[in-house]
KEKE-3310 file (N, C-alpha, C; in steps of 0.2 Angstrom, whole numbers, plus 5000, padded with zeros to 4 digits):
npx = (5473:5483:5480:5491:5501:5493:5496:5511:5528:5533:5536:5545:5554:5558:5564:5576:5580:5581:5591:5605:5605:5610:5622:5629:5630:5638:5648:5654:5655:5667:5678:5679:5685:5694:5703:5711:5722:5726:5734:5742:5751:5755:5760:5772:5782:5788:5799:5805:5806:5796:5787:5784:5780:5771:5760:5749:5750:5756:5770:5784:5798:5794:5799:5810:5821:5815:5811:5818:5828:5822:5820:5834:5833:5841:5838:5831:5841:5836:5829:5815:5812:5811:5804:5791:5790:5790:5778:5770:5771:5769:5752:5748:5750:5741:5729:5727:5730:5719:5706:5705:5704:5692:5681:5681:5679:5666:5659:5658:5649:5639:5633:5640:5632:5636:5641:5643:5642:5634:5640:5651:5647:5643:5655:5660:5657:5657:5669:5669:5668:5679:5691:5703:5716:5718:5726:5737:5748:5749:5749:5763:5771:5767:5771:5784:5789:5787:5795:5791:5792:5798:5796:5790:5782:5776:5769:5761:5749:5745:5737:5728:5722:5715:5707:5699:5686:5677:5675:5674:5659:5653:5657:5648:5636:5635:5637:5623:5615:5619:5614:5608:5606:5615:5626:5621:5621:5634:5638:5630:5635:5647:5657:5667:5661:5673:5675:5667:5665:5677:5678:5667:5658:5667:5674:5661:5659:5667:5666:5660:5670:5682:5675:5675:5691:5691:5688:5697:5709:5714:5713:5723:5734:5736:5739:5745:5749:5752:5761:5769:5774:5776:5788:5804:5816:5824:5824:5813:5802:5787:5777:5768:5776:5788:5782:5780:5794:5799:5792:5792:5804:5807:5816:5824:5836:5836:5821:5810:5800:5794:5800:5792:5778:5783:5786:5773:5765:5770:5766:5753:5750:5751:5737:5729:5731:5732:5714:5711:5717:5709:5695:5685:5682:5681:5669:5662:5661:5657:5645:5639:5642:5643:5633:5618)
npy = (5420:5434:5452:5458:5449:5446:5457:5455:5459:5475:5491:5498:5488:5484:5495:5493:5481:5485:5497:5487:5479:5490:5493:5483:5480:5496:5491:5480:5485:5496:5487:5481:5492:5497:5487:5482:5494:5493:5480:5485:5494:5486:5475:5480:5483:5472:5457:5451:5436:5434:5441:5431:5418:5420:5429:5437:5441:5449:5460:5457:5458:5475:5479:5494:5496:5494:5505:5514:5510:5514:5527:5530:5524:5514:5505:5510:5519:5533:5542:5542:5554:5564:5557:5561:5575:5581:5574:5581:5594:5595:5588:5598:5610:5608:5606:5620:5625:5620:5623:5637:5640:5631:5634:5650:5645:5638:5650:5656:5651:5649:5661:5670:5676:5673:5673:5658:5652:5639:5629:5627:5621:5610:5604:5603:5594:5581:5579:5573:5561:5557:5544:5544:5539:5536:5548:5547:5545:5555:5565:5561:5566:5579:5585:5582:5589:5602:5603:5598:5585:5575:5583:5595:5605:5602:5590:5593:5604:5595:5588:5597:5598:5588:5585:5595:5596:5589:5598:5608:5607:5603:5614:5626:5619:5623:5635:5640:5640:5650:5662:5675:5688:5693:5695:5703:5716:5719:5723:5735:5743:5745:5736:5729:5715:5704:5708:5706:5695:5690:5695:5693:5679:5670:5669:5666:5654:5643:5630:5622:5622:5614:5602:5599:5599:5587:5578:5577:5578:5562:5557:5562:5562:5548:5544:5537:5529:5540:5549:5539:5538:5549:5554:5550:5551:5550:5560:5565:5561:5554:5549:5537:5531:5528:5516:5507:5506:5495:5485:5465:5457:5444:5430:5434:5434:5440:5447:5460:5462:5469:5482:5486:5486:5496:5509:5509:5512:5526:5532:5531:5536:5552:5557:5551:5559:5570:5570:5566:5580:5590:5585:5593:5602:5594:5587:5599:5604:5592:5593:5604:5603:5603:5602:5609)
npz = (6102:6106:6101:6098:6095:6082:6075:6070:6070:6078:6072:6076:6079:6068:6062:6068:6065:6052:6054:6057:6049:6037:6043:6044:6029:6026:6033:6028:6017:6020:6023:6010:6004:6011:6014:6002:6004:6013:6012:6004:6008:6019:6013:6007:6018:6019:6017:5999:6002:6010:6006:5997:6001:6013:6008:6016:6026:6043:6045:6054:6061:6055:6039:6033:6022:6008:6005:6007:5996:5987:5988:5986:5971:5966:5955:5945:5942:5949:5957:5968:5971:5960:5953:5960:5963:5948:5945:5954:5950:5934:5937:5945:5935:5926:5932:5936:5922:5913:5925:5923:5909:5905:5915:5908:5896:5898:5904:5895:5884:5890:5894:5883:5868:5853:5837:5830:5843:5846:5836:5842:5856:5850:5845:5856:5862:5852:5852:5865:5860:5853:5856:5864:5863:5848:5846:5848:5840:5831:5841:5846:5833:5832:5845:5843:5832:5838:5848:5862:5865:5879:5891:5903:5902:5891:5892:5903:5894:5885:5893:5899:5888:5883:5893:5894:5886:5892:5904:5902:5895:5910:5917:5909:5910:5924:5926:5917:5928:5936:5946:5938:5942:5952:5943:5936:5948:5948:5936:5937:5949:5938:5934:5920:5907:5910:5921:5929:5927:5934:5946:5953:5947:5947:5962:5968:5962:5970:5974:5964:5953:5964:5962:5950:5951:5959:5951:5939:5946:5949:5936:5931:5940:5937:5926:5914:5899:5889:5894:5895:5881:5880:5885:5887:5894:5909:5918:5918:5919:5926:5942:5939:5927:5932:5942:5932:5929:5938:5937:5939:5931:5919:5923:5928:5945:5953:5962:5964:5971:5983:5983:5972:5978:5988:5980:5974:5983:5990:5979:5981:5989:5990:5987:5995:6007:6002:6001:6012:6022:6014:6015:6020:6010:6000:6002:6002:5988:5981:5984:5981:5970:5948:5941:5947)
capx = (5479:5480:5481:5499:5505:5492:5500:5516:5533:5533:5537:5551:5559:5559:5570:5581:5584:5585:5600:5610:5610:5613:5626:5634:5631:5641:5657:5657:5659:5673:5682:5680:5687:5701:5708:5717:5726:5730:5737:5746:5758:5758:5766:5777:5787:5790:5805:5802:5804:5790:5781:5781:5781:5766:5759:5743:5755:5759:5777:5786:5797:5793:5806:5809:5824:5811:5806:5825:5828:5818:5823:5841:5833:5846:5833:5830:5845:5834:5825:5808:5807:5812:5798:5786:5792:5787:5769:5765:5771:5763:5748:5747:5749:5736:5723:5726:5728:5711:5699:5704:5703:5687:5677:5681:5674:5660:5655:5655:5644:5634:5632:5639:5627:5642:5643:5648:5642:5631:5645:5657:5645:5642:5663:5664:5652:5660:5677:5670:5665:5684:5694:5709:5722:5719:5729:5743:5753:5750:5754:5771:5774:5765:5777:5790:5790:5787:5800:5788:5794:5801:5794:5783:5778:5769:5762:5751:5746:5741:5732:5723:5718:5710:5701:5696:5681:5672:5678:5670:5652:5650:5657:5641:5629:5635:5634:5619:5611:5620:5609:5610:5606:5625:5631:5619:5622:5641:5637:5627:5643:5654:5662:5665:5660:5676:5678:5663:5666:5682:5676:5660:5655:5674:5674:5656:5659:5672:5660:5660:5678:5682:5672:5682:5698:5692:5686:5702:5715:5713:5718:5728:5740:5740:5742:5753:5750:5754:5769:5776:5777:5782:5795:5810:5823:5823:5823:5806:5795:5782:5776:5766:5780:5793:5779:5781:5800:5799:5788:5797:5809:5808:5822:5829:5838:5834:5816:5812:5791:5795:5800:5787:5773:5785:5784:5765:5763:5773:5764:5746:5750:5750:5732:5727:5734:5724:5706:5711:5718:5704:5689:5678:5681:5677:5660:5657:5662:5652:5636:5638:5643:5646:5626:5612)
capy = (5424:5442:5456:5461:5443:5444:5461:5455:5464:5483:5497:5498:5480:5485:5500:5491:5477:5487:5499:5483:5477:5495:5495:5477:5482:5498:5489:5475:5491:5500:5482:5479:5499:5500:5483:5484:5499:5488:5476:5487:5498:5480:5471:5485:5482:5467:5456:5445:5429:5435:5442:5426:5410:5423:5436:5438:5441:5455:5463:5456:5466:5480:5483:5498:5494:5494:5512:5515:5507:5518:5532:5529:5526:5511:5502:5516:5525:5539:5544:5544:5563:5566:5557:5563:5582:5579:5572:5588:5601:5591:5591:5605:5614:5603:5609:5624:5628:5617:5625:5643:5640:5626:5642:5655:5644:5638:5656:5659:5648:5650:5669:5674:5675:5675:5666:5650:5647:5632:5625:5626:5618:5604:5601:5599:5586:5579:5578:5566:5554:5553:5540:5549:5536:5537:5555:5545:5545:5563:5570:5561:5570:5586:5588:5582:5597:5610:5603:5596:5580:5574:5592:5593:5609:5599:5585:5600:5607:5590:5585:5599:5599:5582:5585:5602:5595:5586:5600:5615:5605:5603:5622:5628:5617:5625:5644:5640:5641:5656:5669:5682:5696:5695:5700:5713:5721:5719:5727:5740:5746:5747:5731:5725:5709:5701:5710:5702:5685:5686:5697:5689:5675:5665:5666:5661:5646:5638:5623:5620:5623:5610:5597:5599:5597:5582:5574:5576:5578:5558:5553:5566:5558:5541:5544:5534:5530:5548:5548:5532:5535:5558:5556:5544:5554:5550:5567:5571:5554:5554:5543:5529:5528:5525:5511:5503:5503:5492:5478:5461:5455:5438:5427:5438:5431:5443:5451:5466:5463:5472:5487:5488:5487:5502:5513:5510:5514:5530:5534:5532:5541:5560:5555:5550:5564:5575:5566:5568:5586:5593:5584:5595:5605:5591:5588:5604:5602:5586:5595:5610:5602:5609:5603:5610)
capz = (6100:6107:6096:6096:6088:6077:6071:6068:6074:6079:6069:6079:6077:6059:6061:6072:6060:6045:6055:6059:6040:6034:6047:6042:6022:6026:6036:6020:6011:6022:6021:6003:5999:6016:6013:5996:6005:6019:6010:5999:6015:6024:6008:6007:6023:6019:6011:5993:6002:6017:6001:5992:6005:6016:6004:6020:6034:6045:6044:6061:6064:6049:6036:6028:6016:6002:6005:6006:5990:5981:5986:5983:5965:5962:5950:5938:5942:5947:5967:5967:5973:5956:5949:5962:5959:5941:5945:5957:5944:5930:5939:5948:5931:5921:5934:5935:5919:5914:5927:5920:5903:5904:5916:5904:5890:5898:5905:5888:5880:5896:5895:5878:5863:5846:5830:5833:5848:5847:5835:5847:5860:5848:5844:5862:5863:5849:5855:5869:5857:5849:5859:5867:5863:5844:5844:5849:5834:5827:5844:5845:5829:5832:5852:5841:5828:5844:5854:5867:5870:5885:5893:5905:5899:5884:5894:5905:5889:5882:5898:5900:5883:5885:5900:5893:5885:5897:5911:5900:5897:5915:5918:5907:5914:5931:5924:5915:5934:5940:5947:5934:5948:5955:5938:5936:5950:5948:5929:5938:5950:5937:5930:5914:5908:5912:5929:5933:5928:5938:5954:5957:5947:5951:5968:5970:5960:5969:5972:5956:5955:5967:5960:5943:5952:5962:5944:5934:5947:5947:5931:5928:5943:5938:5918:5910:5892:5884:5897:5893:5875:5875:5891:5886:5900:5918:5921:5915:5922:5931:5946:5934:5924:5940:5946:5926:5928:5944:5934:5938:5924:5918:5922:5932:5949:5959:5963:5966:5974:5988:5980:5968:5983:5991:5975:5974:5993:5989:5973:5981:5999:5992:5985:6003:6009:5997:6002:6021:6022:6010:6015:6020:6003:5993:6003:5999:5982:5977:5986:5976:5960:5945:5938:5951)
cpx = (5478:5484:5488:5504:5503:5495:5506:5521:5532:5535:5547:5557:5560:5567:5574:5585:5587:5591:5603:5613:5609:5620:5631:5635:5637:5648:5659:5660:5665:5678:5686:5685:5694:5706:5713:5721:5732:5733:5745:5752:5758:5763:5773:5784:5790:5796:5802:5803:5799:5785:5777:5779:5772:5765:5751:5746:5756:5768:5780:5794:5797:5798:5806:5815:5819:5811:5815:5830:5826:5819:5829:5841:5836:5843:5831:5835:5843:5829:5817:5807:5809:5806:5791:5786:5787:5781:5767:5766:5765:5755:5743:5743:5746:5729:5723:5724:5720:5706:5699:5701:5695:5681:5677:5676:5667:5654:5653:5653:5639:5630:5631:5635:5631:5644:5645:5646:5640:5635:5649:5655:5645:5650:5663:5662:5654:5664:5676:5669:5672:5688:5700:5716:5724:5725:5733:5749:5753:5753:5762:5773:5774:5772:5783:5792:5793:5791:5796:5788:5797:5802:5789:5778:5771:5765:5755:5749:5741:5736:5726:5717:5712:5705:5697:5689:5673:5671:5673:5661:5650:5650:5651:5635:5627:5633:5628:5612:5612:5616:5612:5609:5612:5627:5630:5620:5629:5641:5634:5631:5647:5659:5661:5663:5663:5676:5672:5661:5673:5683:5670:5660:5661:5673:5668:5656:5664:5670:5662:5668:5681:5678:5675:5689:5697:5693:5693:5708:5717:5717:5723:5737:5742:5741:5748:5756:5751:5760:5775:5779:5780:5787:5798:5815:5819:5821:5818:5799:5794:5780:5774:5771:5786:5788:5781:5789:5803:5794:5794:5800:5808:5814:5830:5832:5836:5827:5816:5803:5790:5797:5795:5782:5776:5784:5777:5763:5767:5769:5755:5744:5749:5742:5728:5729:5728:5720:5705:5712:5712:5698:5682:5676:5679:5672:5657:5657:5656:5647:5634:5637:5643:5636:5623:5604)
cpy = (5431:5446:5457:5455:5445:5451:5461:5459:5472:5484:5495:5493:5480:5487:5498:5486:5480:5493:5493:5480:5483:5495:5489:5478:5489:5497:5483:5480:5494:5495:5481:5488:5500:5495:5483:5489:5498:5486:5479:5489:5490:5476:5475:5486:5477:5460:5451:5441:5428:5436:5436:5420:5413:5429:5439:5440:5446:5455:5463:5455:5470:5480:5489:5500:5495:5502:5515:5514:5511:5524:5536:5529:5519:5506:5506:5521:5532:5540:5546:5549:5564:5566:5561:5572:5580:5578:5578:5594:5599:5592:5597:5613:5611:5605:5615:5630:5627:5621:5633:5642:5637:5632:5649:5651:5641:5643:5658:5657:5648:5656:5672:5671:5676:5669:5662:5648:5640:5629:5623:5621:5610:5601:5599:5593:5582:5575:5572:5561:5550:5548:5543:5547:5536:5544:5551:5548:5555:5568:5568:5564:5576:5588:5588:5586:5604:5611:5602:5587:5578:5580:5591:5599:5606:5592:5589:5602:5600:5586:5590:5601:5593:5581:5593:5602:5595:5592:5606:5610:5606:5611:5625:5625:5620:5633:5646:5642:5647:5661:5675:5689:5696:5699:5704:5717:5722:5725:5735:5745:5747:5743:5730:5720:5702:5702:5707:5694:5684:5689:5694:5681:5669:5664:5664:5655:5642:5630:5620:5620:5619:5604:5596:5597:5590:5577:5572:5576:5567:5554:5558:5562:5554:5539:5540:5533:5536:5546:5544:5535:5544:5558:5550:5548:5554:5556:5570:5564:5555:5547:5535:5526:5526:5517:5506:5500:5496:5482:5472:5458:5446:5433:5431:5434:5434:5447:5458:5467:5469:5482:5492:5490:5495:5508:5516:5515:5522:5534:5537:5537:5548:5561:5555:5556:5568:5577:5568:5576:5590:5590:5587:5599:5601:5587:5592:5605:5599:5588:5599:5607:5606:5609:5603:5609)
cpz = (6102:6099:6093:6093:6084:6072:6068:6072:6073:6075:6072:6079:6072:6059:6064:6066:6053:6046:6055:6054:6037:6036:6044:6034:6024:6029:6034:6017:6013:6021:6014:5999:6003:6014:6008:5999:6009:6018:6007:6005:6017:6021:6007:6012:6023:6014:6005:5995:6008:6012:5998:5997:6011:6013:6010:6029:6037:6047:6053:6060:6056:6045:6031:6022:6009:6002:6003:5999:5984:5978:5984:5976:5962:5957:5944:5937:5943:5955:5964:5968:5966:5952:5951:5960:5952:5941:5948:5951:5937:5933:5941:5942:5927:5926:5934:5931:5914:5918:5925:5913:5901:5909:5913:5899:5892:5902:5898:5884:5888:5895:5886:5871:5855:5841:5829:5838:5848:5842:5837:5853:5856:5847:5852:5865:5860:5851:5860:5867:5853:5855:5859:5862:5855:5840:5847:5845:5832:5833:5845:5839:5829:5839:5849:5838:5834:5851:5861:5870:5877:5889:5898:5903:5892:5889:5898:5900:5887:5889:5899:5894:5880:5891:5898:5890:5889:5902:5908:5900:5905:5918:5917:5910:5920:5930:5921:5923:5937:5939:5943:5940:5952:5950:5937:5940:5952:5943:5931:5942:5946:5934:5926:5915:5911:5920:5932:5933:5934:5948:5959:5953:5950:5956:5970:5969:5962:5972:5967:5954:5957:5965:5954:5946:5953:5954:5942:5937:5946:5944:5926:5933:5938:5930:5917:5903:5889:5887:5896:5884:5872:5880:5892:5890:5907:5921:5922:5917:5927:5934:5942:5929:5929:5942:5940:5926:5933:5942:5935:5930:5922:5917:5926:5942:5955:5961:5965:5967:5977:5987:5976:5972:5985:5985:5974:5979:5991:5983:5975:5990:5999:5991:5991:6007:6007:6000:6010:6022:6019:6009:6015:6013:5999:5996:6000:5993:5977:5978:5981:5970:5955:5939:5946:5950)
residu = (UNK:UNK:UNK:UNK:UNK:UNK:UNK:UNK:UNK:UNK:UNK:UNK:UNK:UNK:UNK:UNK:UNK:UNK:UNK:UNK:UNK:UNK:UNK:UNK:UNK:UNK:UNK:UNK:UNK:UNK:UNK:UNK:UNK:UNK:UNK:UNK:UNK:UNK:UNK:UNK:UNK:UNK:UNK:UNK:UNK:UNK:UNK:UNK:UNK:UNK:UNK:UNK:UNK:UNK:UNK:UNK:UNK:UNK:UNK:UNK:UNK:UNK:UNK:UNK:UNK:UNK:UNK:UNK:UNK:UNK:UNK:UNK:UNK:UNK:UNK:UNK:UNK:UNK:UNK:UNK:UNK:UNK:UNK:UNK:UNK:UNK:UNK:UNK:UNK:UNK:UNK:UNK:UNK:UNK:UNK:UNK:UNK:UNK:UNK:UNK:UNK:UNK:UNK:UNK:UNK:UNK:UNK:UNK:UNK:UNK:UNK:UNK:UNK:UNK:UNK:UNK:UNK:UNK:UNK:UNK:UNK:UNK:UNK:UNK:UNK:UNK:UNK:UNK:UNK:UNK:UNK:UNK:UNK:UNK:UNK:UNK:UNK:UNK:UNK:UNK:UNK:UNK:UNK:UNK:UNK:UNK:UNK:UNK:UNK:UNK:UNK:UNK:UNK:UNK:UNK:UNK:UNK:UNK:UNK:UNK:UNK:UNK:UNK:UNK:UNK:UNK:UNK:UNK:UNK:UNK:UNK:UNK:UNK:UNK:UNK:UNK:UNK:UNK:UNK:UNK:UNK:UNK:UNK:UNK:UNK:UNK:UNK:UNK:UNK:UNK:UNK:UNK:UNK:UNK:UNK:UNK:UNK:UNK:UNK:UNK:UNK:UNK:UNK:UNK:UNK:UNK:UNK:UNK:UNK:UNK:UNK:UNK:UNK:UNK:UNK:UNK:UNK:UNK:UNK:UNK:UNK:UNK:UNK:UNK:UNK:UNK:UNK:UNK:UNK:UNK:UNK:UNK:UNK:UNK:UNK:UNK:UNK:UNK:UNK:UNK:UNK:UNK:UNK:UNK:UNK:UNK:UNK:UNK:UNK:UNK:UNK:UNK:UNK:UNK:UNK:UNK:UNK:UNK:UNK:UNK:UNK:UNK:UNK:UNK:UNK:UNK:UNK:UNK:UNK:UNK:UNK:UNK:UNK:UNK:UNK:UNK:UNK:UNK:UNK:UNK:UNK:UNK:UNK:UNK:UNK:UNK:UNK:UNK:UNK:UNK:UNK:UNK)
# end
């Protein structure tokens, strides 16, 4: 037997094997995460008796009556740019005012040294251990005194105020690493404390920043339990509440699958959008993070 049997395979036959099942392991994974998307736009084009009779089937020729249908609205009485309007505002100003508010307090449990602070740190740790959905009740009466129902001005408030927990701890943890020699020599030119949280330490951190969005933008979208039960007017619902109205009806004569699928597919496409458009900020985002 010469030598090179009795050593067994190369070095190199390894590494070849072990790319080809990393390579089949990662295009099981691309399958198992692209597919539900696939499925979702494909069913979408499609009619309730193509849905029901071949729910696996490609859309020959495509239809876009569903998409048409929806945003005519004539199932909610109401056009889905209404709802979707409502979810970018909502949004938009739930991050907004979240990533200000959640980097102010965690520069200042990071930095400031004032009575309270370690009881503040431990409330916010706290607060993650309450269950969200229990403040159900109190806040339908609490919006309801301040005129905050059916508002979206109060659902941003209450989103950001439930994400403001988790959003500040991670804030600190991230300021707790910031190189004190920026601030000093911000402090040393001439800036307050604020002016130097808001001229130097902000813009360095927008890393950190962007990795908070990514986190909470999320489920701040696809929120529905608060929504369903503080926004009873058409005029004030958001997309996960549009997708609940579209639920089929029992006993009903006519379906309505096909709609539903289009709603979704409408619901999950600015998301994608997002992820595509702003990729490379959220690599550099997840790299940075907001712990170092």
């Amino acid at each position: 037997m010469s030598t090179d049997a009795a050593a067994g395979p190369s070095p190199f036959r390894w590494s070849l094997l072990g790319r080809i099942a990393v390579t089949a392991l990662l295009l099981i994974w691309l399958v198992v995460q692209v597919y539900p998307i696939i499925f979702l736009f494909n069913t979408s084009l499609k009619s309730d008796p193509e849905i029901l009779s071949a729910p696996f089937s490609f859309p020959f020729p495509p239809q876009f009556s569903n998409y048409v249908a929806v945003i005519d609205g004539g199932r909610t009485n109401q056009s889905i740019l209404v709802y979707l309007f409502n979810s970018v505002v909502v949004t938009v100003g739930t991050l907004a005012l979240l990533l200000l508010v959640s980097s102010l307090a965690g520069y200042a449990l990071a930095r400031g040294k004032f009575p309270g602070s370690a009881a503040a740190q431990q409330f916010f740790l706290l607060a993650l251990a309450v269950p969200v959905h229990v403040l159900l009740i109190p806040i339908y009466f609490f919006f309801g005194e301040l005129g905050l129902r059916n508002n979206l001005l109060g659902l941003i408030l209450l989103y950001a105020t439930l994400g403001l927990p988790f959003t500040t701890i991670l804030m600190r943890s991230y300021f707790l690493s910031f190189p004190r020699e920026l601030e000093e020599a911000a402090r040393i030119d001439g800036c307050s404390r604020f002016g130097t949280f808001w001229r130097v330490v902000l813009p360095v951190s927008r890393g950190a920043l962007s990795s908070m969005a990514i986190i909470n933008i999320g489920w701040v979208w696809s929120e529905l339990f608060f929504g369903l039960v503080l926004l009873d007017k058409l005029g004030f619902r958001t997309l996960p509440l549009a997708i609940a109205a579209y639920k089929p009806s029992s006993m009903a004569q006519q379906t309505a699958v096909g709609e539903l699928f289009a709603i979704m597919s409408l619901t999950v496409l600015p998301m994608i959008l997002f992820y595509f458009v702003f990729q490379k900020q959220i690599r550099k985002g997840m790299t940075a993070g907001a712990v170092k």
